[in-house]
C-alpha positions as CSV (number, residue, x, y, z in Angstrom):
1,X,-6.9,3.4,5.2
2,X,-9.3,3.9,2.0
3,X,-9.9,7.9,2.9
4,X,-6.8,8.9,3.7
5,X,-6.0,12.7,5.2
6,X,-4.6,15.0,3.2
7,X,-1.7,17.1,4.4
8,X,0.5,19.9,3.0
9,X,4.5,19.3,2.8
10,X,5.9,21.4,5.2
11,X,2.7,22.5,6.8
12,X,2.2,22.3,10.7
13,X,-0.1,19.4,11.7
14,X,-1.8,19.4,15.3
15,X,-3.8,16.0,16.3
16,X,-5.7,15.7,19.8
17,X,-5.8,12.5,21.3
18,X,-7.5,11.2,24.3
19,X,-8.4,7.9,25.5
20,X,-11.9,7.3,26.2
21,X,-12.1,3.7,25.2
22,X,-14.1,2.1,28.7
23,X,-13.2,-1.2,28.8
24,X,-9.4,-0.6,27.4
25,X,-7.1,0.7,30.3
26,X,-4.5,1.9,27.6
27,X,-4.0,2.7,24.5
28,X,-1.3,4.1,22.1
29,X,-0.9,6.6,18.9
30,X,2.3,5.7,16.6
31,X,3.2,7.8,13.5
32,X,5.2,5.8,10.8
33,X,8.4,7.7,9.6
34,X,8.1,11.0,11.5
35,X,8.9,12.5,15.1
36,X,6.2,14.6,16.7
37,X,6.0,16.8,19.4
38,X,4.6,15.5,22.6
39,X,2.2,18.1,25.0
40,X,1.0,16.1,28.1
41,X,-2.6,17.1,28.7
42,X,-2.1,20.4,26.4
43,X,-1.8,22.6,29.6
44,X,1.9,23.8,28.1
45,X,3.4,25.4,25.6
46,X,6.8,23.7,25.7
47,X,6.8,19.7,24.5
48,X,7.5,16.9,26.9
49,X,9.4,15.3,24.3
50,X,10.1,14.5,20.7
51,X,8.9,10.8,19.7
52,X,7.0,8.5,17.3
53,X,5.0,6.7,20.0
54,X,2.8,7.9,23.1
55,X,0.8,6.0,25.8
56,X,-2.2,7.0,26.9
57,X,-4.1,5.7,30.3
58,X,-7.7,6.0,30.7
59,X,-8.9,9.6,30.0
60,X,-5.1,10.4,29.6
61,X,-5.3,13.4,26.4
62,X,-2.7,15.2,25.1
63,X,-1.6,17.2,21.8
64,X,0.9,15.8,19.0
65,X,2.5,18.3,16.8
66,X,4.8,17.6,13.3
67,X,5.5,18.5,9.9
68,X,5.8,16.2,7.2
69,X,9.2,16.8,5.4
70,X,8.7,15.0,2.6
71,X,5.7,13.9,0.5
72,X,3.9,10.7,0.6
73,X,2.0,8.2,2.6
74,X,2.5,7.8,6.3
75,X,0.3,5.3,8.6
76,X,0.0,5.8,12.2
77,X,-2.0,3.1,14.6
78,X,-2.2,1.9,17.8
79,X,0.6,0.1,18.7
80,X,-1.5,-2.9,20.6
81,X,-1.8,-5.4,17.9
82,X,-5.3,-5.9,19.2
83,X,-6.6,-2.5,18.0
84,X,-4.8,-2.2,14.6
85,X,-6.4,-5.5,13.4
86,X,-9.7,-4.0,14.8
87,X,-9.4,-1.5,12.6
88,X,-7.0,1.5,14.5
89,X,-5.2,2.6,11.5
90,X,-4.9,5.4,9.2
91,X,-2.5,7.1,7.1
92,X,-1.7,11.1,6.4
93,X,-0.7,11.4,2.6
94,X,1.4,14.4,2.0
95,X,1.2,16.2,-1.4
């Protein structure tokens, strides 16, 4: 939240995720006022689907793919309350 990552307008941003929290059996990645792409595991080249919000199982991974439309701040967390007030949280902010 005090660093956040800079991104270009318009420019295509690619985030891998995985789970590998041990004692967690799942966790989540939800992007604030944007859709992304969805690639299950990364082994294709078409998305499983357009969202805000993905699920992830132990060792579950995947690939998340957007571009930001129009400048500003955007926050994405884990969507179990229990994570964000641990600390989950960042935001992208779009110049």
């Amino acid at each position: 939240m005090d660093r956040p990552i800079a991104a270009k307008l318009g420019e295509l941003v690619r985030v891998y995720v995985v789970n590998v929290l041990k004692y967690d059996l799942v966790n989540s990645f939800h992007l604030h006022g944007n859709l992304f792409d969805y690639y299950p595991t990364g082994t294709s080249r078409t998305p499983s689907e357009l969202t805000d919000t993905v699920m992830f199982c132990q060792g579950q991974r995947g690939i998340l793919e957007w571009r930001f439309p129009h400048p500003g701040k955007y926050m994405f967390h884990a969507h179990q309350s229990e994570f964000t007030e641990l600390g989950w949280q960042g935001i992208f902010e779009v110049a």
